[in-house]
N, C-alpha and C positions, 0 to 999 in steps of 0.2 A: 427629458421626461423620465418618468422611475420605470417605464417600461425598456426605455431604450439602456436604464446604468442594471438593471437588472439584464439582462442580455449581455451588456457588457462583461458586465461581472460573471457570468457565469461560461462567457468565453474565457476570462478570464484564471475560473476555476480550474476548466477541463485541461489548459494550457498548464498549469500548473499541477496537477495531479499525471499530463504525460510526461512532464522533467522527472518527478518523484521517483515514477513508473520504474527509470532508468537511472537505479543510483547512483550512477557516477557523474550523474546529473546535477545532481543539488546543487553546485556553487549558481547553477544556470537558474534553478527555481528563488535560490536567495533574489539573485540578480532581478527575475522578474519581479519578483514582490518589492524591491527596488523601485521600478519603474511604474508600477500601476498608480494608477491616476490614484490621491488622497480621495477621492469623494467615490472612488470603486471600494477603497479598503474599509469604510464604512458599510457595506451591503455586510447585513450580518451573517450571508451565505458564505461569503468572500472571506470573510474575518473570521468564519467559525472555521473554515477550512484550512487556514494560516495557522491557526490555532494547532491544528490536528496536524500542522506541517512542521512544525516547531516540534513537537514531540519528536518526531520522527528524526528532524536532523539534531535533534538532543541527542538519540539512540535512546532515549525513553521507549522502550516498546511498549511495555503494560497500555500507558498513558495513552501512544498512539491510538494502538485498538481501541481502547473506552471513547477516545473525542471521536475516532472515525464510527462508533455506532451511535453516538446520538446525536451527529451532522444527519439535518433534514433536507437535503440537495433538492435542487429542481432535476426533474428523470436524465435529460442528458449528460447534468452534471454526476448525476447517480452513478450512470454506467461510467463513466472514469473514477469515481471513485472508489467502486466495485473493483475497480482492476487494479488498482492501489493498493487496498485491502491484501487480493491476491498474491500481487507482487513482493510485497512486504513479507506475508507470509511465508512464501517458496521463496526469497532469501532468507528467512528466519530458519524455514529446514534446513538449509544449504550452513548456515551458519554453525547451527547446534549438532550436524554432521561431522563440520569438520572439527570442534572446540570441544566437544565431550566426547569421553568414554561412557559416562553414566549420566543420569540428568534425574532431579528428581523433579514430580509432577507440576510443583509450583509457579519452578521457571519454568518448564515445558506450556505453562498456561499463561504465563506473561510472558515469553517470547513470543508467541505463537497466537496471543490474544484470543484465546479460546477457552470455552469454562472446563472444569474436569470434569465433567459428566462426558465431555466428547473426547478424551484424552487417547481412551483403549481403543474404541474405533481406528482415530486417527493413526496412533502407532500398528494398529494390522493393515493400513492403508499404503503406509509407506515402508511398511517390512520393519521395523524395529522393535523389539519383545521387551517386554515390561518382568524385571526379575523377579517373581513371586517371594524368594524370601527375604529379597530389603525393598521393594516397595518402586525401586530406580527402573528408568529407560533407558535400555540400550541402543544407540543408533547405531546402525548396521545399513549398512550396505553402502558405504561412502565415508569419508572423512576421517577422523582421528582413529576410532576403534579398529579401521582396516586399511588403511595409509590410501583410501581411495581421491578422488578430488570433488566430490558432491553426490549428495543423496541423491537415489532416485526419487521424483516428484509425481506426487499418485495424483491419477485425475482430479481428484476433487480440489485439488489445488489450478487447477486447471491446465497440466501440461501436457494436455492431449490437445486436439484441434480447435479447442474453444478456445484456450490461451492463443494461439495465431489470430484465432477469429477476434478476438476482445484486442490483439497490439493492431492488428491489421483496421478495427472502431476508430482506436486512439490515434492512429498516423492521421486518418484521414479527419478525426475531429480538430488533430493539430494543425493540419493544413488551411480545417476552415478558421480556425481563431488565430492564425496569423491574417488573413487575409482581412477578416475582422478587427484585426489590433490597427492593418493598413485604412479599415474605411471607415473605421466608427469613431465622430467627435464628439464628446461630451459638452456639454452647455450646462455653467453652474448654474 
């Protein structure tokens, strides 16, 4: 029934948004998209999310962010991919910490998948000063500019208690879509 391959598929999803979660996951996420049933990877949830997952292990970030904001998940599938989002993000900090001295606003907005309207915010968020007379970011407090090994990550990225709370959703959603990959059979 489509109620039972949508269900599927969207174990499906969250499975595959907790490997993402955990980048040194991917060869595991390819693998799974491997394995999923052909008549799951037709659910246009399933395949929009594949889509958005391709980006990512391209290292297209721009890209990734735009497919990940106009993926229409079902709410469960939502919140894993909330945390995708996240995840991507605070290694995108982590990245452009350790790989720049200066950055200007452009890539800071397509790494980071965020418009420039929220650019300066974001840099008083996470301690980094924007140099008034060339326009460039400076990351500071980690990485290249101070020989440290990673930015600090300001809440709104979530790495305060809410980031535990949202990997502590994903374990326990991964637990249920294995168990779901064990008892659910599709009927063409």
């Amino acid at each position: 029934s489509s109620s039972a391959a949508a269900a599927a598929a969207d174990a499906y999803a969250v499975h595959l948004c907790a490997l993402l979660c955990q980048g040194a996951a991917l060869p595991e996420a390819k693998a799974l998209w491997r394995r999923t049933p052909a008549a799951l990877k037709t659910v246009s949830s399933l395949s929009a999310l594949w889509a958005c997952a391709k980006r990512l292990l391209a290292r297209e970030w721009g890209a990734f962010f735009a497919a990940a904001r106009a993926l229409r998940p079902a709410p469960l599938v939502g919140v894993a991919v909330e945390a995708l989002v996240r995840a991507v993000r605070a290694s995108g900090v982590q990245r452009i910490a350790r790989c720049y001295t200066t950055v200007d606003r452009a890539t800071l907005c397509a790494n980071l998948g965020m418009p420039d309207s929220e650019v300066t915010q974001f840099c008083a968020s996470v301690g980094w000063r924007e140099d008034a007379a060339t326009g460039l970011i400076v990351p500071v407090g980690g990485g290249a500019a101070s020989g440290g090994s990673s930015a600090q990550l300001p809440a709104a990225l979530g790495a305060s208690a809410s980031l535990a709370h949202a990997n502590a959703q994903l374990e326990q959603l991964s637990m249920h879509v294995a168990h779901l990959e064990e008892s659910i059979v599709l009927k063409p």
